[in-house]
py3Dmol code that shows the C-alpha trace and the ligand (Angstrom):
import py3Dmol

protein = """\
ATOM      1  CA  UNK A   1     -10.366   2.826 -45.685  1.00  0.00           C
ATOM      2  CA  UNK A   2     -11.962   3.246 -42.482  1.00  0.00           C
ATOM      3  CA  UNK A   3     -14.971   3.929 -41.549  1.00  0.00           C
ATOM      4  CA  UNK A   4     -16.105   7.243 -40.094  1.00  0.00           C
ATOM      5  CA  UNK A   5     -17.578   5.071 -37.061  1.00  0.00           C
ATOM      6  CA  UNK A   6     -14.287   3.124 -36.597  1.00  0.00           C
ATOM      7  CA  UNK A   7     -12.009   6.483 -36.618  1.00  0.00           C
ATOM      8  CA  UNK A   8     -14.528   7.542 -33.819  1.00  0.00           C
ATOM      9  CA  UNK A   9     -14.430   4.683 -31.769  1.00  0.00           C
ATOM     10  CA  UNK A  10     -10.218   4.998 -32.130  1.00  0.00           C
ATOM     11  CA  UNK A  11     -10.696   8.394 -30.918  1.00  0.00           C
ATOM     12  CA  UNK A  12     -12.580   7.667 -27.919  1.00  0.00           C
ATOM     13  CA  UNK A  13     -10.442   4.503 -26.923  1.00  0.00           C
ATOM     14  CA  UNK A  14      -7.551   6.907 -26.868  1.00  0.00           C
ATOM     15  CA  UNK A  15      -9.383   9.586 -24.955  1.00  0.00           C
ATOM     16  CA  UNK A  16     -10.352   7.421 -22.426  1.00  0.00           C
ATOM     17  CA  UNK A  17      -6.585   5.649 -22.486  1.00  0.00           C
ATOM     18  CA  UNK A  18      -5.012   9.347 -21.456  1.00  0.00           C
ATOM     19  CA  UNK A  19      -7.972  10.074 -19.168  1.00  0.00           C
ATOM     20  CA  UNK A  20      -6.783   6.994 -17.314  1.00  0.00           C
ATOM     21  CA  UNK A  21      -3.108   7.737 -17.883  1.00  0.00           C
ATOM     22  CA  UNK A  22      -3.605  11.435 -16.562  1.00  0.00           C
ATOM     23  CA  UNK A  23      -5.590  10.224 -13.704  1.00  0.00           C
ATOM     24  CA  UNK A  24      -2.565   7.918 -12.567  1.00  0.00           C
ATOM     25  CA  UNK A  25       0.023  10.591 -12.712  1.00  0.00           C
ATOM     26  CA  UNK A  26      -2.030  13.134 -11.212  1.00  0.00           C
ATOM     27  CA  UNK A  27      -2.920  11.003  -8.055  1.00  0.00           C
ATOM     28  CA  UNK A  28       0.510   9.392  -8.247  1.00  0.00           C
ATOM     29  CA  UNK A  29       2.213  11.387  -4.974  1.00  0.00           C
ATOM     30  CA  UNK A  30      -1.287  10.359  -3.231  1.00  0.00           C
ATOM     31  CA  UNK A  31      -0.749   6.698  -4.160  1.00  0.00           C
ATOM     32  CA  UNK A  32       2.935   7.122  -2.970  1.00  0.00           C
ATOM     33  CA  UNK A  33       2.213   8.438   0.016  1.00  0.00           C
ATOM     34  CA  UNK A  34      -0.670   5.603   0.871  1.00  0.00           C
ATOM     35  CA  UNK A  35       2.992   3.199  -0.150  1.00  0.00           C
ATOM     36  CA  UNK A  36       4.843   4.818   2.394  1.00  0.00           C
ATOM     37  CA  UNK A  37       2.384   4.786   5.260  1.00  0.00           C
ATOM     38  CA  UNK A  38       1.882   0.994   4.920  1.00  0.00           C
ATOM     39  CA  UNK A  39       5.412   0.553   4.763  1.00  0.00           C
ATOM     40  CA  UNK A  40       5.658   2.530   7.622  1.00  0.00           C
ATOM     41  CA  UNK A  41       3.096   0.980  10.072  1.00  0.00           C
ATOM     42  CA  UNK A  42       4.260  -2.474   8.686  1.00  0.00           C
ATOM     43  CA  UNK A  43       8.593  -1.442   9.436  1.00  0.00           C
ATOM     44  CA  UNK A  44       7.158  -0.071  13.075  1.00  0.00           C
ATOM     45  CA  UNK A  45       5.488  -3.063  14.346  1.00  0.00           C
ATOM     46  CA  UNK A  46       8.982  -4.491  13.653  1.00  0.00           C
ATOM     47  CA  UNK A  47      10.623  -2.000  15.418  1.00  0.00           C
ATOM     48  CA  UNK A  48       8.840  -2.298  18.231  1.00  0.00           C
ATOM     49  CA  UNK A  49       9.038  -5.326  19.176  1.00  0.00           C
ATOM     50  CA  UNK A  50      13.333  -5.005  18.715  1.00  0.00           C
ATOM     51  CA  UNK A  51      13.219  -1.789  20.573  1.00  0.00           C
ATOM     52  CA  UNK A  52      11.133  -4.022  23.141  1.00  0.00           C
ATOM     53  CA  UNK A  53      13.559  -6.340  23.162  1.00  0.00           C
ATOM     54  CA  UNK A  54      16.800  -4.220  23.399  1.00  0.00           C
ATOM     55  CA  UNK A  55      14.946  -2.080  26.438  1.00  0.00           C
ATOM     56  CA  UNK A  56      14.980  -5.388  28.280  1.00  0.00           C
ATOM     57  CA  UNK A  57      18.164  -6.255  27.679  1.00  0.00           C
ATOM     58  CA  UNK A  58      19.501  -2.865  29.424  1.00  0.00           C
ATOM     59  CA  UNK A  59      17.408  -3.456  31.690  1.00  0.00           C
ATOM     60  CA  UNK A  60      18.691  -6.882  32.921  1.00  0.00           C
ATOM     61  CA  UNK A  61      22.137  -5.686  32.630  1.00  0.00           C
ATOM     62  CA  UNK A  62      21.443  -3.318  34.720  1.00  0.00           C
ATOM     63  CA  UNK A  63      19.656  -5.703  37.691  1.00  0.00           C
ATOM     64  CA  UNK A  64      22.746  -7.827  37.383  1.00  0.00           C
ATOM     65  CA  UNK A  65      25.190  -5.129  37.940  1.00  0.00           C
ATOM     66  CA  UNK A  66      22.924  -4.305  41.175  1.00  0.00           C
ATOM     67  CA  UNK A  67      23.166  -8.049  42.105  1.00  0.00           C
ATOM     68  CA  UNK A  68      26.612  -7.711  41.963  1.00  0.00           C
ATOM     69  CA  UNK A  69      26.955  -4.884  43.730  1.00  0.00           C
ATOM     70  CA  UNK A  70      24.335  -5.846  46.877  1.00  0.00           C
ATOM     71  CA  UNK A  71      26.843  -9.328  46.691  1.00  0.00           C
ATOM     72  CA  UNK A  72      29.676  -7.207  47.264  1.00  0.00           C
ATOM     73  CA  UNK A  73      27.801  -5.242  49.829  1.00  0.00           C
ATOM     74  CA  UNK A  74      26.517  -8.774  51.620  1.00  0.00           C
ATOM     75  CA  UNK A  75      30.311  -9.469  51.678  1.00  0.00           C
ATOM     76  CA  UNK A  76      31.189  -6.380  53.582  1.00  0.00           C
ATOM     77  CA  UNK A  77      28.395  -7.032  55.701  1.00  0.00           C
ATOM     78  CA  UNK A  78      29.429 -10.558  56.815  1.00  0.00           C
ATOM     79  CA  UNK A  79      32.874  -9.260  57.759  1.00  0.00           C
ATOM     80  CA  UNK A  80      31.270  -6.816  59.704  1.00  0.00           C
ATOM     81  CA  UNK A  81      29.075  -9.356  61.634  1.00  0.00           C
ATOM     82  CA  UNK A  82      32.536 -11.366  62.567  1.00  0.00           C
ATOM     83  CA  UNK A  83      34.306  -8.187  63.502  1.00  0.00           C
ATOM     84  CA  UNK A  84      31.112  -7.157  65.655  1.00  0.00           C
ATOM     85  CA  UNK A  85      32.177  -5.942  68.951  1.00  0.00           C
ATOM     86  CA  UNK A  86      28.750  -5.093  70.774  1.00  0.00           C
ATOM     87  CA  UNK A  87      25.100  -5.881  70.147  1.00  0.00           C
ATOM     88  CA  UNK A  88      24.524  -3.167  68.248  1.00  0.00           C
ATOM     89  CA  UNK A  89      26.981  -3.523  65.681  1.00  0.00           C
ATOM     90  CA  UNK A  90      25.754  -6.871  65.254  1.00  0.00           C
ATOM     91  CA  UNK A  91      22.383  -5.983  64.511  1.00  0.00           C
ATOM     92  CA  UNK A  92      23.179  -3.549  62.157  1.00  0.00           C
ATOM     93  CA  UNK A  93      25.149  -5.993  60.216  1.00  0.00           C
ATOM     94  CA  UNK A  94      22.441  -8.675  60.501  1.00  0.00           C
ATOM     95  CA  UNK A  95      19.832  -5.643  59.283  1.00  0.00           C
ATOM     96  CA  UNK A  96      21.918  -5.063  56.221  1.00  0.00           C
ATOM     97  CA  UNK A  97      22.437  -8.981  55.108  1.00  0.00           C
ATOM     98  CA  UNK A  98      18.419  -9.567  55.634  1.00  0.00           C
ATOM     99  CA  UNK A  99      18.218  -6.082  53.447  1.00  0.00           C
ATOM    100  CA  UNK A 100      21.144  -6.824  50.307  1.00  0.00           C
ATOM    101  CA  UNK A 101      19.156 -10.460  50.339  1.00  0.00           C
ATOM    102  CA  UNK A 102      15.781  -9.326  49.898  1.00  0.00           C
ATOM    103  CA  UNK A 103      17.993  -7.003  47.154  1.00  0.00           C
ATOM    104  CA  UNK A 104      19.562  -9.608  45.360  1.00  0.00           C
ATOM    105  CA  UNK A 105      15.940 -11.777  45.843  1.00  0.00           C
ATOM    106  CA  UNK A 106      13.965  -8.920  44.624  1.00  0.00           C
ATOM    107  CA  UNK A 107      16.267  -8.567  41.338  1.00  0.00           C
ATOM    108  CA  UNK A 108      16.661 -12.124  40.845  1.00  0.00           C
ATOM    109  CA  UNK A 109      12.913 -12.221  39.829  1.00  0.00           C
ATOM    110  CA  UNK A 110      13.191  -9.103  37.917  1.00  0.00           C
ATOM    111  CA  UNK A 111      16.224 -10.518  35.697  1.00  0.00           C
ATOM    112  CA  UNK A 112      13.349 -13.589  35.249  1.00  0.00           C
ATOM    113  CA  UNK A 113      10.327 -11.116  34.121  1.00  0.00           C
ATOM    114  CA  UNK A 114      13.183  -9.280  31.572  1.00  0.00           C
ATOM    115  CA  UNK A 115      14.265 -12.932  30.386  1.00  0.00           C
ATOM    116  CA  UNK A 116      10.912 -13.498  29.170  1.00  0.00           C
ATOM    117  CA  UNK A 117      10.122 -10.185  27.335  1.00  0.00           C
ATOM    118  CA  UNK A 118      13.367 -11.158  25.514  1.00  0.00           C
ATOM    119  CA  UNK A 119      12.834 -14.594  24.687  1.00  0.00           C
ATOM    120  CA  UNK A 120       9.437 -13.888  23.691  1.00  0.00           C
ATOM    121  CA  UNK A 121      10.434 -10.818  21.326  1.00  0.00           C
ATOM    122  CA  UNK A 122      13.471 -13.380  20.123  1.00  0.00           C
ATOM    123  CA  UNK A 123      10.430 -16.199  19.432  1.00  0.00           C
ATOM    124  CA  UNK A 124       8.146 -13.510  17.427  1.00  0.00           C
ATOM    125  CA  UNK A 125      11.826 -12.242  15.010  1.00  0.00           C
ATOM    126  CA  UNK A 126      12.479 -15.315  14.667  1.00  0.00           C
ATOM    127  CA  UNK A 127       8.822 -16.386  12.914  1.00  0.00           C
ATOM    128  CA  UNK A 128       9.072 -12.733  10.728  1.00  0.00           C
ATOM    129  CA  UNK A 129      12.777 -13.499  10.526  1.00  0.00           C
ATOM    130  CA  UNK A 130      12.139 -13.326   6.487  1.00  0.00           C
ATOM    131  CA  UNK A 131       9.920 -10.627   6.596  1.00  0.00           C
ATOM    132  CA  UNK A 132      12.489  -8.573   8.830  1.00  0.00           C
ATOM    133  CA  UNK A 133      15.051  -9.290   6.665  1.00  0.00           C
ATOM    134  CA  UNK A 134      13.365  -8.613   3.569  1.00  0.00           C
ATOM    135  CA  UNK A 135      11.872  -5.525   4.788  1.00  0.00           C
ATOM    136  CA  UNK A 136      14.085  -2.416   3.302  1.00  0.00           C
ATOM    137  CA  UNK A 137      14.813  -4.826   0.182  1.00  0.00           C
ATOM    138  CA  UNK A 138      11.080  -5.367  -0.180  1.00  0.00           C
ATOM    139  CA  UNK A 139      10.610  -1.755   0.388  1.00  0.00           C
ATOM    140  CA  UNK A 140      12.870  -0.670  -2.517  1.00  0.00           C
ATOM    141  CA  UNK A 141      11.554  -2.794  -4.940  1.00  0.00           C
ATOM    142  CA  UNK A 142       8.024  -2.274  -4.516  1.00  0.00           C
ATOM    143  CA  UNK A 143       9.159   1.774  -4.799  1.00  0.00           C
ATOM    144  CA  UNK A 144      11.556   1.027  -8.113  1.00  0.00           C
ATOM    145  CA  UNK A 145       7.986  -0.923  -9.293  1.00  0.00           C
ATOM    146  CA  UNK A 146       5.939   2.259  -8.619  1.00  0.00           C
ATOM    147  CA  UNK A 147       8.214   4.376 -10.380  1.00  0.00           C
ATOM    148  CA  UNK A 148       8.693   2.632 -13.261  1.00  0.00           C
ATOM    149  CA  UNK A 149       5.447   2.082 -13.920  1.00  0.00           C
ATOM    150  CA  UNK A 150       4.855   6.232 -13.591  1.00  0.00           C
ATOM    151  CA  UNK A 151       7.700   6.639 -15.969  1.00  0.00           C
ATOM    152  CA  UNK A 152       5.917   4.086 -18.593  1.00  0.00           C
ATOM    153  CA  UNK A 153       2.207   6.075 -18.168  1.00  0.00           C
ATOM    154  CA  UNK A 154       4.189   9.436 -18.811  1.00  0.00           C
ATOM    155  CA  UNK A 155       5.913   8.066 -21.987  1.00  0.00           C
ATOM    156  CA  UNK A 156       2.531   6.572 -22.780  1.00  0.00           C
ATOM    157  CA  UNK A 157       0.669   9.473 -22.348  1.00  0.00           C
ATOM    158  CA  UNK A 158       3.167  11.501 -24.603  1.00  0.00           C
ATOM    159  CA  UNK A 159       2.891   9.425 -27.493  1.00  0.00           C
ATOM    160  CA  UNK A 160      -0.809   8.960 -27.122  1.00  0.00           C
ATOM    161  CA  UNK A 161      -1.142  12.683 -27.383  1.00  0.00           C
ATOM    162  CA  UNK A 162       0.887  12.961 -30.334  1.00  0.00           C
ATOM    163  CA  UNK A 163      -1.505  10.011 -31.835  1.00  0.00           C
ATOM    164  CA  UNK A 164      -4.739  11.732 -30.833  1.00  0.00           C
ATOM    165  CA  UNK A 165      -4.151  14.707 -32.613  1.00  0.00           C
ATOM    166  CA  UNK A 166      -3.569  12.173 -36.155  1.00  0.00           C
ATOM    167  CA  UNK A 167      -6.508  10.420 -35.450  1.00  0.00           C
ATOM    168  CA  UNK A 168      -8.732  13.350 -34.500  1.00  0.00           C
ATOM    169  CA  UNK A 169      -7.496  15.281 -37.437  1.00  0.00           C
ATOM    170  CA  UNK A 170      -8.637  12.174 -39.713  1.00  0.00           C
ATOM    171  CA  UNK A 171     -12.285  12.424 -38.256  1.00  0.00           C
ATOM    172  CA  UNK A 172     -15.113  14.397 -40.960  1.00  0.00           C
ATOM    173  CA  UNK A 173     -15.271  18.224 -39.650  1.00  0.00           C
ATOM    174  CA  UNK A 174     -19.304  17.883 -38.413  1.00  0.00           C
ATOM    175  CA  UNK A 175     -18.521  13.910 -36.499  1.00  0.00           C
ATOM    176  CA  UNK A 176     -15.786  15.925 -34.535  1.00  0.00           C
ATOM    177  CA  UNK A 177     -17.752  18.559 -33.856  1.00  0.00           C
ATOM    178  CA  UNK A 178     -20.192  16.164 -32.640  1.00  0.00           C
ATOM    179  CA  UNK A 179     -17.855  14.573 -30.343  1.00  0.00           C
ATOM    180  CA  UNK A 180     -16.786  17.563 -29.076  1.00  0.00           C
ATOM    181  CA  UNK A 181     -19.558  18.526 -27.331  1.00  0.00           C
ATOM    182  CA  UNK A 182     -20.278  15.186 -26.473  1.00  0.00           C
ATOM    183  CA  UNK A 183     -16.824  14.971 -24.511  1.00  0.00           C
ATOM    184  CA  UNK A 184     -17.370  18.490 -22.643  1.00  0.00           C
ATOM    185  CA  UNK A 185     -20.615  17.733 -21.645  1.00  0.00           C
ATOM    186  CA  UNK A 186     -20.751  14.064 -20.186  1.00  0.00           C
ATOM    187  CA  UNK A 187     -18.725  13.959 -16.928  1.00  0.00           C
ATOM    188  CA  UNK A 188     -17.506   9.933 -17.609  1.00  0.00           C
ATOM    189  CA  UNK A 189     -15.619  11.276 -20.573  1.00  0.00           C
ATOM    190  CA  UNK A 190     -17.423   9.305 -22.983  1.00  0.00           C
ATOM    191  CA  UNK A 191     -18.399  10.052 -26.157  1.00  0.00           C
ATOM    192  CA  UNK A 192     -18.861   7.108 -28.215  1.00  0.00           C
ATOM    193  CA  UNK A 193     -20.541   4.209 -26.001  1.00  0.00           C
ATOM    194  CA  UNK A 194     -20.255   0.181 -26.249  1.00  0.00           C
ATOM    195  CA  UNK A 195     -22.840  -1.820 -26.571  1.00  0.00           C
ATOM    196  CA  UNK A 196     -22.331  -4.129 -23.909  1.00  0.00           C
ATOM    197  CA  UNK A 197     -25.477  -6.808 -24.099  1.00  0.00           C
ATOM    198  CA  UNK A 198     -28.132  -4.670 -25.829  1.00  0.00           C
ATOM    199  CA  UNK A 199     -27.419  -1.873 -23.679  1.00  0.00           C
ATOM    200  CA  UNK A 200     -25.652   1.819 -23.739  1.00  0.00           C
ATOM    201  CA  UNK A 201     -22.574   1.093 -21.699  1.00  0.00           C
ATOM    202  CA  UNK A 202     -22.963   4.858 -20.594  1.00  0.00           C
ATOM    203  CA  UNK A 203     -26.243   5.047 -19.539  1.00  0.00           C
ATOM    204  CA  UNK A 204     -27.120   1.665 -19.533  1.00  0.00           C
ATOM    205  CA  UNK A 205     -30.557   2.121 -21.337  1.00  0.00           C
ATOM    206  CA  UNK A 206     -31.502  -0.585 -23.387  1.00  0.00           C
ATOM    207  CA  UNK A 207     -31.320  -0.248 -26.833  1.00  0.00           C
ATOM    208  CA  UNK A 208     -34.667  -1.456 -29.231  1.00  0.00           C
ATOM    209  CA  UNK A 209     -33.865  -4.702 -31.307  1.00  0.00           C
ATOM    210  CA  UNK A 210     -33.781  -2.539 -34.620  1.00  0.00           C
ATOM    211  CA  UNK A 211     -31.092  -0.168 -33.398  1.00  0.00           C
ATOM    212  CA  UNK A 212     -28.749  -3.417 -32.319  1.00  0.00           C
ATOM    213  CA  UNK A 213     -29.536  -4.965 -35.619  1.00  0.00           C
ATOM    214  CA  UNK A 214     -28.492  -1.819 -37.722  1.00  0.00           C
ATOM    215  CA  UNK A 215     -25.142  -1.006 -35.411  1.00  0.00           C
ATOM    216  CA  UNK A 216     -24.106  -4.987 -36.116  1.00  0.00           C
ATOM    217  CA  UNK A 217     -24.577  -4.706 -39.560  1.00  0.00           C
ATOM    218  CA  UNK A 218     -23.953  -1.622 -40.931  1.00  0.00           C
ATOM    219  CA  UNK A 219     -21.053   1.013 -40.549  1.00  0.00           C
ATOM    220  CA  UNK A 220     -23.608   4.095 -39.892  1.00  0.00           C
ATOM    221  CA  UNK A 221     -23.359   6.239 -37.125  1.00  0.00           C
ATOM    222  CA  UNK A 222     -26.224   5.768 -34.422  1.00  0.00           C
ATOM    223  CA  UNK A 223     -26.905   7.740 -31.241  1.00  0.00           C
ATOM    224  CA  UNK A 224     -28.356   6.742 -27.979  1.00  0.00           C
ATOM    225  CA  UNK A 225     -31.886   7.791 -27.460  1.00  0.00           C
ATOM    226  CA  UNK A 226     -31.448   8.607 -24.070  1.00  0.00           C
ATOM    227  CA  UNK A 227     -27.959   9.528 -23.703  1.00  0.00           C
ATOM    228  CA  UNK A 228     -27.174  10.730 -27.172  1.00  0.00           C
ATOM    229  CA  UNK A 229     -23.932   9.247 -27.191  1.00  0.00           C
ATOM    230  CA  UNK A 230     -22.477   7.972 -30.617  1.00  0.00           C
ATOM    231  CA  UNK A 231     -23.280   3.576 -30.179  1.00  0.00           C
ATOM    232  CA  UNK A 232     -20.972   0.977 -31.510  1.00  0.00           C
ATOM    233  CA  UNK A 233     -20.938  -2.722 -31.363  1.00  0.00           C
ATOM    234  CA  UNK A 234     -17.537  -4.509 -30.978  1.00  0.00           C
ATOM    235  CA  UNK A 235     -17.758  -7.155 -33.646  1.00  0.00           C
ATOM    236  CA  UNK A 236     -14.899  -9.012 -32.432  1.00  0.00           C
ATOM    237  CA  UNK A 237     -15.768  -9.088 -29.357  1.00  0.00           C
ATOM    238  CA  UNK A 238     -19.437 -10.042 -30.460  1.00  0.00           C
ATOM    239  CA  UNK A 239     -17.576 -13.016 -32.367  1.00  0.00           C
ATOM    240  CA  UNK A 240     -15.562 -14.127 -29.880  1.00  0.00           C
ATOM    241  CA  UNK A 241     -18.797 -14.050 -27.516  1.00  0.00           C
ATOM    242  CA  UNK A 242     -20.376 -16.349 -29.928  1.00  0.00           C
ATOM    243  CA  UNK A 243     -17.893 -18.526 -30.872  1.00  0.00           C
TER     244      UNK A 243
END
"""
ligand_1 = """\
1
ZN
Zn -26.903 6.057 -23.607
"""
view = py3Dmol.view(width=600, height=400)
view.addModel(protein, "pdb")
view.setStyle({"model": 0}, {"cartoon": {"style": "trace"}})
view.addModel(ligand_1, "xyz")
view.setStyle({"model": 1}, {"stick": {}})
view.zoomTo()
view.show()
């Protein structure tokens, strides 16, 4: 049979488990929402540079439809300078070919700048290409991840409820009244402490030699002198430590 110390010791170890569990789900949406923004800022330095890229691509469409258009004009203009019948004609159409060349000059270098933003945004895809690729994929998993492991703390959580009310039922009347107030009163949730090396794992006072001799070898329940939590040693933990 177990001991009244052990049954106490269960009891905390599953308070603690749905502390944690209810802590999870309650912050869960917060969590989600921390996902989403990183997703977010990660997906939008993507999209930036391909929305950088695309911009220059109208763009240079665009300077080589007015190229083609100040070409046509130049045309017109050369005609005219043929067909010139006075001095002033002639100037005019010598004005416009100087102007449709500094045109077609002008956009020529502006096609070059627009070449570059796109070859450079090309050069930087290419390098992520995975990580562009992968990004909605990656995105879904990581959210089918999150929500499966909500689903699996909620179905823990139920059943540990349904086992904390065994196990507390199973503890001696005056030991869970003990605990009791124990629980309402410390803010950590903890009851029963560890004795993690030869302290109170709550309050981490150290505990006098006699005290860690009696929790190792006897089954009786001890209380912190400064926290007044219920102490227990974990012997197999202890063992394995000393093995
Ligand atoms: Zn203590």
């Amino acid at each position: 049979m177990k001991s009244d110390l052990s049954k106490l010791v269960e009891l905390q170890k599953t308070d603690s488990r749905i502390r944690e569990l209810r802590e999870n789900i309650e912050t869960a949406e917060d969590r989600r929402a921390v996902l989403e923004q990183e997703f977010e800022e990660h997906a939008s330095s993507i999209r930036d540079i391909q929305n950088r890229q695309s911009a220059a691509e109208t763009q240079k469409a665009s300077l080589e439809t007015g190229i083609v258009e100040a070409k046509e004009g130049l045309e017109r203009a050369n005609r005219n300078l043929t067909t010139a019948q006075d001095q002033k004609q002639y100037e005019a159409a010598m004005r416009e070919i100087d102007s449709l060349n500094k045109q077609v000059s002008k956009h020529e270098t502006q096609i070059l700048e627009q070449m570059e933003i796109i070859e450079e945004s090309k050069g930087v895809l290419a390098e992520r290409a995975e990580e562009v690729t992968n990004l909605d994929s990656d995105w879904e998993a990581k959210q089918k991840e999150f929500d499966s492991a909500l689903r699996k703390d909620k179905n823990e959580l139920k059943s540990l409820e349904k086992e904390r009310d065994s196990v507390f039922s199973d503890i001696a009347p005056r030991l869970a009244a003990v605990y009791n107030r124990l629980i309402t009163r410390s803010r950590d949730g903890i009851a029963v402490a560890e004795v993690v090396d030869g302290a109170c794992s709550a309050c981490f006072m150290s505990l006098r030699k006699q005290m860690i001799v009696l929790l190792r070898t006897t089954e009786e329940i001890y209380t912190c002198e400064s926290c007044t939590r219920i102490l227990y040693i974990d012997h197999e933990e202890q063992s394995e430590a000393s093995a």
